[in-house]
TINU-501394 format. One record per residue: residue in three letters; x, y, z of N, C-alpha, C in turn. Coordinates in steps of 0.1 Angstrom, whole numbers. Layout:
residues N
['Ala',[X,Y,Z],[X,Y,Z],[X,Y,Z]]
...
end
This chain:
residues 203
['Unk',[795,181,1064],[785,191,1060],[773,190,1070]]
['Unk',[769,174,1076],[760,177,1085],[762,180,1098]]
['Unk',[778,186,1099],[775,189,1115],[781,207,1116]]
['Unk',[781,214,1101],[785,222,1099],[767,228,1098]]
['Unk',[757,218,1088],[745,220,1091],[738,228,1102]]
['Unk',[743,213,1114],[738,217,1127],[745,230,1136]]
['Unk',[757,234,1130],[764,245,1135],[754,257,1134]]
['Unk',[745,255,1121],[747,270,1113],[732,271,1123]]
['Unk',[726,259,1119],[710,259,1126],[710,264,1139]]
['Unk',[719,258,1153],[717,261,1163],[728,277,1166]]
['Unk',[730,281,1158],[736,298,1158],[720,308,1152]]
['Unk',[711,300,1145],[704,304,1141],[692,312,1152]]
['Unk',[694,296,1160],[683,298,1170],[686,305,1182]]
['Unk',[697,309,1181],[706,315,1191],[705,335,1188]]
['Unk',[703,333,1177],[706,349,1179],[689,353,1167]]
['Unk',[684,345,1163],[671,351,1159],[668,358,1172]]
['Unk',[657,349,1183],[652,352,1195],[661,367,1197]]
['Unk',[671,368,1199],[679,380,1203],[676,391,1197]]
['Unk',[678,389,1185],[678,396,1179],[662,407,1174]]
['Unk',[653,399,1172],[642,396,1170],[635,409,1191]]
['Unk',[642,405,1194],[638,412,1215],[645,424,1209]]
['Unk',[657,425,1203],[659,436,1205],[653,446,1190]]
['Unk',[651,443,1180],[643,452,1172],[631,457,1180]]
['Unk',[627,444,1185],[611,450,1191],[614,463,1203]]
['Unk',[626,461,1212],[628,471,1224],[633,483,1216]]
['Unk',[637,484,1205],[644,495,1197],[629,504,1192]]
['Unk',[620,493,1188],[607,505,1181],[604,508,1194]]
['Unk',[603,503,1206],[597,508,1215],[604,526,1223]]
['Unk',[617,518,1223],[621,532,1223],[623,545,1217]]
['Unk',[621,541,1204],[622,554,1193],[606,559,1198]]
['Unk',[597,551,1199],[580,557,1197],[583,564,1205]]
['Unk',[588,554,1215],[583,570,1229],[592,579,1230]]
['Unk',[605,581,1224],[612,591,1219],[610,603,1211]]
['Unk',[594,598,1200],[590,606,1194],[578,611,1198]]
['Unk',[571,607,1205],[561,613,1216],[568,625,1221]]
['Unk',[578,624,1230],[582,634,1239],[588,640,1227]]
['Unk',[581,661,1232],[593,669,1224],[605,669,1222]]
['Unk',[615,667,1213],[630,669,1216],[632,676,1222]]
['Unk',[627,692,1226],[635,701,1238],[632,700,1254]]
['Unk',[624,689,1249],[623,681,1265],[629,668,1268]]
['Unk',[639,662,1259],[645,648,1260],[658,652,1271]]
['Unk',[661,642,1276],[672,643,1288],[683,649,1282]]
['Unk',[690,646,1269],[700,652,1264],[698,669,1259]]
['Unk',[687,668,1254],[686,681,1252],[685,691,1266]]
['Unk',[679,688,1272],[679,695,1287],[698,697,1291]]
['Unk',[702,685,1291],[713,687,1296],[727,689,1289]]
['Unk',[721,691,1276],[733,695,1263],[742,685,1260]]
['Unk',[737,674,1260],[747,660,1257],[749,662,1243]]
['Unk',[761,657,1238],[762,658,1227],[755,647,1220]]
['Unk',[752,637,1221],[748,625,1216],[733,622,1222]]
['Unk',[724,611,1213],[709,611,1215],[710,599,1225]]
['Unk',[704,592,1235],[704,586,1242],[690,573,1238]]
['Unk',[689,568,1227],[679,558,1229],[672,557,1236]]
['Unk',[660,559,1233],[646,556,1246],[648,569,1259]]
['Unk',[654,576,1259],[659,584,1267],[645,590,1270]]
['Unk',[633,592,1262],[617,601,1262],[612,590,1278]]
['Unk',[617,574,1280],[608,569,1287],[610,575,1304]]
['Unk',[624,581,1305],[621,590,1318],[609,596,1321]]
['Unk',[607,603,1313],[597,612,1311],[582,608,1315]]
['Unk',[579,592,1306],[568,587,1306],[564,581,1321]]
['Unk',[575,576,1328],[579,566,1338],[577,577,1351]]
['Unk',[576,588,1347],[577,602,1356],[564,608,1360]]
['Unk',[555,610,1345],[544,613,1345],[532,598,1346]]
['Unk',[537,588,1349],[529,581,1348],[529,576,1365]]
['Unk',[536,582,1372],[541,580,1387],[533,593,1393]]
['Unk',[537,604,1389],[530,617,1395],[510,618,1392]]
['Unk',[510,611,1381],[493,606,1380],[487,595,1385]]
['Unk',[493,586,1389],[490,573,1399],[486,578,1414]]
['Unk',[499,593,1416],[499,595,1428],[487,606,1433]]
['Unk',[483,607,1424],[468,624,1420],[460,612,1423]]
['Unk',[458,599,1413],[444,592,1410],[445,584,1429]]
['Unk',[453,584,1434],[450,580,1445],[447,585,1459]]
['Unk',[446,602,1460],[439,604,1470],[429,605,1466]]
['Unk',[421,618,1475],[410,617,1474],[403,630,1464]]
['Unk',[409,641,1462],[410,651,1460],[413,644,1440]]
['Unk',[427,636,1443],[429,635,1431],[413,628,1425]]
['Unk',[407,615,1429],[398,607,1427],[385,614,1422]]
['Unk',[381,627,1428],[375,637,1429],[373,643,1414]]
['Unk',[385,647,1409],[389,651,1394],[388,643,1386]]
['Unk',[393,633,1388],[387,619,1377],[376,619,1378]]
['Unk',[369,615,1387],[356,618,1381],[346,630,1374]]
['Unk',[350,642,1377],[346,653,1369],[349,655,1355]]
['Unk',[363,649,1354],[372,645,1343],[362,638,1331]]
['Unk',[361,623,1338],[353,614,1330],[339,620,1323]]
['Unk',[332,624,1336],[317,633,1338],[316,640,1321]]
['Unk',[329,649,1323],[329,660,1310],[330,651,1293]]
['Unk',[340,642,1299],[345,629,1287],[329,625,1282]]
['Unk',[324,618,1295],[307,612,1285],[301,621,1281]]
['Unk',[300,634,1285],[293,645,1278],[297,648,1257]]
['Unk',[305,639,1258],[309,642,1240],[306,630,1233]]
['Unk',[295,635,1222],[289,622,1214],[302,617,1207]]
['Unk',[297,604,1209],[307,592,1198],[324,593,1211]]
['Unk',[323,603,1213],[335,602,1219],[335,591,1234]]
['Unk',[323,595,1241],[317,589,1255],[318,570,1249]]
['Unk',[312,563,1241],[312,549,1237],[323,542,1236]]
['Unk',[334,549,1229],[349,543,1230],[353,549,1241]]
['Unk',[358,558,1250],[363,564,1262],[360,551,1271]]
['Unk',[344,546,1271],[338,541,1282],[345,529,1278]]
['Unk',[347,520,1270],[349,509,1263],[363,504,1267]]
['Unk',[371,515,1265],[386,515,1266],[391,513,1276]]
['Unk',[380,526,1287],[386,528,1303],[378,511,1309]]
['Unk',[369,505,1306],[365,495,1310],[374,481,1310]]
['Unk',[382,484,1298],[387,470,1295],[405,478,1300]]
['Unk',[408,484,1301],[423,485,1308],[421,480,1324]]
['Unk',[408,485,1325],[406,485,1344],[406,467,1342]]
['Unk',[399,463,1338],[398,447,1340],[414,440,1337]]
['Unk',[417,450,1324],[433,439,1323],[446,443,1331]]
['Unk',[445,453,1332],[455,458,1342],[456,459,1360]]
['Unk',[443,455,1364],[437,455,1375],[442,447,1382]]
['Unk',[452,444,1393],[461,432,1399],[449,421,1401]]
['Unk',[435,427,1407],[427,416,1412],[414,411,1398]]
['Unk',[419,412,1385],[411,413,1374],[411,401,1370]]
['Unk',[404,394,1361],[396,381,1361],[405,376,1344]]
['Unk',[409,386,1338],[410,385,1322],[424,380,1321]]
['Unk',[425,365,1313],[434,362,1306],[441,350,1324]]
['Unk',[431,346,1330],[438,342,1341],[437,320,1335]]
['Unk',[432,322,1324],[425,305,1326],[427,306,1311]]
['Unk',[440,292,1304],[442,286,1291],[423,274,1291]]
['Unk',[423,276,1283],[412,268,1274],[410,261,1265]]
['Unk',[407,251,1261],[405,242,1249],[386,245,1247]]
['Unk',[389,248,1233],[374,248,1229],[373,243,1211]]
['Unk',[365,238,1209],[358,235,1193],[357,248,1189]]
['Unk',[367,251,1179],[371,262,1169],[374,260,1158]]
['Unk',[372,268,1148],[357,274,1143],[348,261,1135]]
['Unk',[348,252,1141],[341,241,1142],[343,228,1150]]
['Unk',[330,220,1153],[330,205,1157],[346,199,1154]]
['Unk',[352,191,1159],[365,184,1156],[375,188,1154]]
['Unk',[376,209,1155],[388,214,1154],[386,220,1171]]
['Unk',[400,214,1175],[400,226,1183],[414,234,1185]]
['Unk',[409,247,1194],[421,258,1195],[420,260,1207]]
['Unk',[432,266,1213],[434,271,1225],[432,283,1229]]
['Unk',[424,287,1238],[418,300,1244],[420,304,1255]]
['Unk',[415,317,1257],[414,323,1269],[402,330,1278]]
['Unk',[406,325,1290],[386,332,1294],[393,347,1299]]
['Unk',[381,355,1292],[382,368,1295],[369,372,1305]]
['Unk',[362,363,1310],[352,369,1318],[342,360,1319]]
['Unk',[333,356,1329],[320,352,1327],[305,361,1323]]
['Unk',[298,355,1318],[289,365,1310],[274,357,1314]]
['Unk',[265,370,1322],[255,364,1326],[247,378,1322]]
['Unk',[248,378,1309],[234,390,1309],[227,389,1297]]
['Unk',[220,394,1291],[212,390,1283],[214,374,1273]]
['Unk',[228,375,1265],[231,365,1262],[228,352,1269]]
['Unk',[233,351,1279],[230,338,1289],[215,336,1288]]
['Unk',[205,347,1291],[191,344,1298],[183,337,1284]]
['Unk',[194,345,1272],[182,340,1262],[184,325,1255]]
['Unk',[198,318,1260],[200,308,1252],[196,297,1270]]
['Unk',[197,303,1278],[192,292,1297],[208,285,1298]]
['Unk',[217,294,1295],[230,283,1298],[243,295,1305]]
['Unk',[248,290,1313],[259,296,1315],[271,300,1306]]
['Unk',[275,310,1306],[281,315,1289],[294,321,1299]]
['Unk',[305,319,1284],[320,322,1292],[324,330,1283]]
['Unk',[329,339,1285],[335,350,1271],[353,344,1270]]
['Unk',[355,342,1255],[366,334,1254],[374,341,1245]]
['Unk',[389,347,1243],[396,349,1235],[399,340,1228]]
['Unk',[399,339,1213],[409,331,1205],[418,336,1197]]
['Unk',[431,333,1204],[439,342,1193],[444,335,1182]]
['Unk',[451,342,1168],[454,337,1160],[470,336,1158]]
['Unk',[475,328,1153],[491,326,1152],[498,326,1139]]
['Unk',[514,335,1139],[517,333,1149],[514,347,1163]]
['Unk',[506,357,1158],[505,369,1164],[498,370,1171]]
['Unk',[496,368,1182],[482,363,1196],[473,376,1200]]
['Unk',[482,390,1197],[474,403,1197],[463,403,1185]]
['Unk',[463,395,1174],[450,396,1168],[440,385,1173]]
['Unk',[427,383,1169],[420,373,1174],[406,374,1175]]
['Unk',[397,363,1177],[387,364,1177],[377,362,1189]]
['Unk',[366,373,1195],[360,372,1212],[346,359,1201]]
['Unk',[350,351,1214],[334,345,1213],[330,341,1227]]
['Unk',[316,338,1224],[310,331,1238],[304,317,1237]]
['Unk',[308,310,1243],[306,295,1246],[297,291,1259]]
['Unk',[291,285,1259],[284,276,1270],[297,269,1283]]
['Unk',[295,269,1294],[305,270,1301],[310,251,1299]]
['Unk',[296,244,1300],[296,230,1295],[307,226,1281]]
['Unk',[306,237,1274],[316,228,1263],[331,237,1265]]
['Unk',[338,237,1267],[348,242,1276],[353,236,1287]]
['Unk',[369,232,1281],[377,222,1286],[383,232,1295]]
['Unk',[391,231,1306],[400,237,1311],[411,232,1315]]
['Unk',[426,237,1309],[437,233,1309],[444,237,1322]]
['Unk',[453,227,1322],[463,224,1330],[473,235,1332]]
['Unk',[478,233,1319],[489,245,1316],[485,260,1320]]
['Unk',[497,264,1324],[494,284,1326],[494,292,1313]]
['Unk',[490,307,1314],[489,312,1305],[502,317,1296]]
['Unk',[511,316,1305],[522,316,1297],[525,304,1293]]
['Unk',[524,292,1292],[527,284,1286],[518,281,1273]]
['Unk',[505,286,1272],[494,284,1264],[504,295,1251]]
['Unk',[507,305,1256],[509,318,1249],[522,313,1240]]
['Unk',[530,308,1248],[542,300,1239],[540,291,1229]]
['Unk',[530,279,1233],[523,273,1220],[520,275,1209]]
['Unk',[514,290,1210],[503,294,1199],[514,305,1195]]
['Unk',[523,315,1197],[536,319,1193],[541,311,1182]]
['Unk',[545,296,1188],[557,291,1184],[550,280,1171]]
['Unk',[533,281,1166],[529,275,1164],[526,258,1167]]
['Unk',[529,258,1179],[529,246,1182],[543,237,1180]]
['Unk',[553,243,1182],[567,236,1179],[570,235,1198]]
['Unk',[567,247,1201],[572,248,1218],[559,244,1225]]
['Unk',[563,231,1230],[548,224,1241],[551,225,1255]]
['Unk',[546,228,1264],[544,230,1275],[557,219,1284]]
['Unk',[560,209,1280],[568,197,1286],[576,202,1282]]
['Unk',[585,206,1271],[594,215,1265],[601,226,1271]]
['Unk',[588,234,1275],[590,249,1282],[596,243,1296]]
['Unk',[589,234,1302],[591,233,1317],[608,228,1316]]
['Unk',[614,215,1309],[626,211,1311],[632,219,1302]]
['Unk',[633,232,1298],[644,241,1294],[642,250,1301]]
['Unk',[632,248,1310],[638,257,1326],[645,252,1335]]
end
């Protein structure tokens, strides 16, 4: 029984993870399947008789290439900015626009600063701590009024790391880890079952 146990456990661990990648790849494909019109999906264009899963991300993968290629001359660069110009002209609309386009450019940005450094900090008190992320250094009003160098820190929560909480810390109380951010991200995933020594010798 205990090694029929261990049968059942390590099948377990074997096809959750799998399983679990492919639900997630499946919503991704249906969303952007439902984005694009159906009389514009590849099958419908080409009269297939059958729906083709994710088949809308041509589409995305297409327009998101032919606008890369606009935002990079100069002519295209030209319209972006006219673009934006008209964007800040609309109340309530201009504060999140600005907010949004600010924080993709920083995280998507090859040479951008955010999410590059795992962190140990005292969360959400003295003697507890959690593992973080620096999202930036912060030298503007905050800093001048407390005289200390301030670090803007993600904390995320687990097991779901896309939720979480921004705080700012003094650069003095702020540990800096060894480990990479993908290793930090696995920890706090796996609640702390997958440790960094772990990760490396099951590679």
């Amino acid at each position: 029984m205990k090694r029929l146990r261990n049968y059942f456990i390590s099948g377990l661990l074997f096809w959750i993870p799998l399983g679990m990648s492919i639900v997630v790849i499946k919503f991704f494909l249906e969303l952007v399947n439902n984005i694009v019109p159906t009389q514009y999906l590849p099958e419908a264009l080409f009269d297939l008789d059958k729906a083709i899963p994710g088949s809308g991300i041509v589409w995305v993968i297409l327009i998101m290439l032919i606008t890369g290629a606009l935002v990079n001359n100069f002519i295209g660069r030209k319209l972006i900015q006219l673009w934006e110009k008209l964007l800040n002209k609309i109340p309530g609309f201009r504060g999140i626009y600005s907010a949004l386009k600010q924080l993709s450019d920083t995280v998507l940005s090859p040479s951008g600063e955010s999410f590059k450094k795992a962190l140990l900090v005292e969360y959400p008190r003295k003697g507890m701590w959690a593992i973080a992320f620096q999202t930036g250094n912060y030298g503007g009003e905050v800093a001048k009024r407390i005289g200390q160098e301030m670090i803007n820190i993600y904390v995320p929560t687990t097991p779901n790391p896309t939720s979480g909480f921004f705080i700012m810390l003094a650069k003095e109380d702020v540990i800096e880890l060894d480990m990479n951010v993908d290793e930090a991200f696995k920890l706090i995933i796996s609640t702390g079952v997958v440790t960094p020594a772990q990760t490396k010798e099951k590679l």
